[in-house]
C-alpha positions in Angstrom: 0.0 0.0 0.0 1.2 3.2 -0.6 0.9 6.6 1.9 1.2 9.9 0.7 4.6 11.4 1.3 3.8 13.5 4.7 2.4 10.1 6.4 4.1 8.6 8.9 5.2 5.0 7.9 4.2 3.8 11.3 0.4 4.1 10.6 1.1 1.5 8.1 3.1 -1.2 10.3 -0.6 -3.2 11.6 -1.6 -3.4 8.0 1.8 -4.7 6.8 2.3 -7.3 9.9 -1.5 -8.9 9.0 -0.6 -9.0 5.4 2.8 -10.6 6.0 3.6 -14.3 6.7 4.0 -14.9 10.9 7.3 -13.9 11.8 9.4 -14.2 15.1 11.0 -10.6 15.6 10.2 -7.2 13.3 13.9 -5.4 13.1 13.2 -1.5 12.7 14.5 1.9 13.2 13.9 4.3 15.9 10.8 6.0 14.4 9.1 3.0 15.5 9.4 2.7 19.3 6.3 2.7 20.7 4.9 0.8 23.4 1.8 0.5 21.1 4.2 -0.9 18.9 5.8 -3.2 21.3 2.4 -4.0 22.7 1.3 -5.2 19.2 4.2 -7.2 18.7 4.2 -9.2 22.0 0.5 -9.6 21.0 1.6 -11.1 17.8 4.3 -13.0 20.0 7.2 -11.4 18.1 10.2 -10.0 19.5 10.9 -6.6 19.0 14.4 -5.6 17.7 14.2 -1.6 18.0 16.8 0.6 19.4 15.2 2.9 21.9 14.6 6.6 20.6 16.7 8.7 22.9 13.7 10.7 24.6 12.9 7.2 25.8 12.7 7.3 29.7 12.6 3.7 29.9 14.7 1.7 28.0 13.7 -1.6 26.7 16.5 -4.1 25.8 17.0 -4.9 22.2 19.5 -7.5 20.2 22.5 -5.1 19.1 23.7 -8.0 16.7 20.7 -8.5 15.2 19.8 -5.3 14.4 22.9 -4.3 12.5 21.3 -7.1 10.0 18.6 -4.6 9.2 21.7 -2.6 7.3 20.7 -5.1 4.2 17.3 -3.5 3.6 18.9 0.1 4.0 20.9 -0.7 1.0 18.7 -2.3 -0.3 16.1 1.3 -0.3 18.9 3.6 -1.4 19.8 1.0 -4.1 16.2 1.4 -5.3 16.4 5.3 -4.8 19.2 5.5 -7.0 16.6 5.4 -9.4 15.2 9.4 -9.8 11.5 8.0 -10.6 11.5 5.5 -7.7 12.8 8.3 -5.5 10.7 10.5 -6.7 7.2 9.3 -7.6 6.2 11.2 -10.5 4.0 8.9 -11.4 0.4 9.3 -10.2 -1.0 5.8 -10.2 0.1 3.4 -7.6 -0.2 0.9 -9.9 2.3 2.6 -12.4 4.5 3.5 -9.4 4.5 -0.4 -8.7 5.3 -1.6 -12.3 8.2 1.2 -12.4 9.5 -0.2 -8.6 9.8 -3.8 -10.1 11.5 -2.9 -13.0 14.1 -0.5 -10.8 14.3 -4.0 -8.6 14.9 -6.4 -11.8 17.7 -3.8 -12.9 19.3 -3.7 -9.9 19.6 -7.1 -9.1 20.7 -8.2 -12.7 23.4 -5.7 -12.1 24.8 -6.5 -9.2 
């Protein structure tokens, strides 16, 4: 699904974790620690792997190892962004602005 640009992506992360297959832990950045976050995930009995935002009074513990993993999907975004219409979005259509997102995809991995 796509937002509009000024939406936060958190709004988004209990529509994305009922579409997507059952997992054990959700590795993400900062912008999403929450406890409603965390509250959904231990709902969902996943583990949350997310560093604590630094106006955080309470500090949850988190797997430091695991989450440098999560550096694979950053490159794997500003890969895709190296692409001025994926980064972009001039198209209007969010089916358009899917087809052109696979293609950017299918390029960069037959170049790598």
């Amino acid at each position: 699904m796509l937002t509009p640009g000024q939406a936060a992506d958190i709004k988004m992360l209990p529509v994305m974790l009922d579409a997507a297959p059952p997992a054990r832990e959700l590795l993400a950045d900062t912008a999403y620690d929450s406890d409603k976050v965390r509250d959904d995930l231990a709902g969902r009995d996943m583990r949350a792997v997310i560093p604590n935002n630094p106006t955080r009074k309470y500090l949850h513990p988190f797997d430091r190892k695991r989450y440098k993993k999560r550096n694979a999907i950053e490159r794997m975004f500003c890969r895709l962004k190296d692409f001025r219409r994926i980064a972009t979005r001039y198209d209007k259509l969010a089916r358009n602005y899917l087809a052109s997102l696979c293609l950017a995809a299918l390029v960069s991995c037959w170049i790598r």
